[in-house]
C-alpha positions as CSV (number, residue, x, y, z in Angstrom):
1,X,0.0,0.0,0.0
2,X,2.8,2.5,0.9
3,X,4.7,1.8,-1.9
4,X,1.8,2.9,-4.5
5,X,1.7,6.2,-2.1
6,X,5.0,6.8,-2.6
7,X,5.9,5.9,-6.0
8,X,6.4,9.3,-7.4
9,X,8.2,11.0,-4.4
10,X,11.3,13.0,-5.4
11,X,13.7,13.9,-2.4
12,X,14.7,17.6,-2.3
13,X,17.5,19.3,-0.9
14,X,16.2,22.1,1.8
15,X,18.7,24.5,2.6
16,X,19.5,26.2,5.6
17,X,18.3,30.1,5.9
18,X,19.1,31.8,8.5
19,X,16.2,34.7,7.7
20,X,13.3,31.9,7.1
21,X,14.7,29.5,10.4
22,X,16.2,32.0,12.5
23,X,19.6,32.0,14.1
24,X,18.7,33.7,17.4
25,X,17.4,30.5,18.9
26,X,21.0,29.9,20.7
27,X,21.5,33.4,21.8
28,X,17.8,34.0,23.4
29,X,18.8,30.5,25.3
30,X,22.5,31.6,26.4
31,X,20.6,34.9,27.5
32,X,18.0,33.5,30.0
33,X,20.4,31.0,31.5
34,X,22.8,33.7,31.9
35,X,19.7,36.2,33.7
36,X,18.8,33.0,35.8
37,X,22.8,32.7,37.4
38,X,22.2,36.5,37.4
39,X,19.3,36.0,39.5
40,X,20.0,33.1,41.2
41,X,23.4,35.1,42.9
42,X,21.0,38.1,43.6
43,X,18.7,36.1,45.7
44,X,21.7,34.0,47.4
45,X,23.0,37.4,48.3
46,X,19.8,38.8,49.3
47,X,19.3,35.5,51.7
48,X,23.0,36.1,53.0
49,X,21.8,39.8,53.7
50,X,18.6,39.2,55.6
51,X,20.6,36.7,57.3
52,X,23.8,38.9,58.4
53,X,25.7,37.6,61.5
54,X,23.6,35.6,63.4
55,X,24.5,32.9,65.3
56,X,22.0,30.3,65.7
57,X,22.1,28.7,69.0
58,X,20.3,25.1,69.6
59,X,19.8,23.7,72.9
60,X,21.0,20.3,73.2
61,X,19.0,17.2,72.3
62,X,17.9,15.3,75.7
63,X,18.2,11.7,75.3
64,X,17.4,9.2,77.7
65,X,20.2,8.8,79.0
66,X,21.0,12.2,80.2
67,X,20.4,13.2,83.7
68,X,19.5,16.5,83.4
């Protein structure tokens, strides 16, 4: 059956333009993943900022052992 379909069919060689299939593809992904690091070292400075100096102290787990 496919082989009546496709009796008459008569490769053609397509090629590359890069007005019709756009080159900008690569760039507009290099772009965002550069804005995400960007953003990403924003934030992680932001957290370090909020954050400052402090010094979390944590009381010390009781087990049952301990006598205190």
């Amino acid at each position: 059956m496919s082989k009546g379909l496709f009796k008459d069919y008569v490769p053609e060689i397509v090629e590359f333009d890069e007005k019709i299939d756009g080159s900008y593809e690569h760039d507009t992904r290099e772009n965002r993943l550069n804005t995400k690091a960007d953003l990403i070292e924003k934030i992680r400075k932001a957290k370090a900022a909020a954050k400052g100096n402090k010094t979390t102290f944590r009381q010390t787990i009781r087990t049952e052992n301990d006598k205190s």
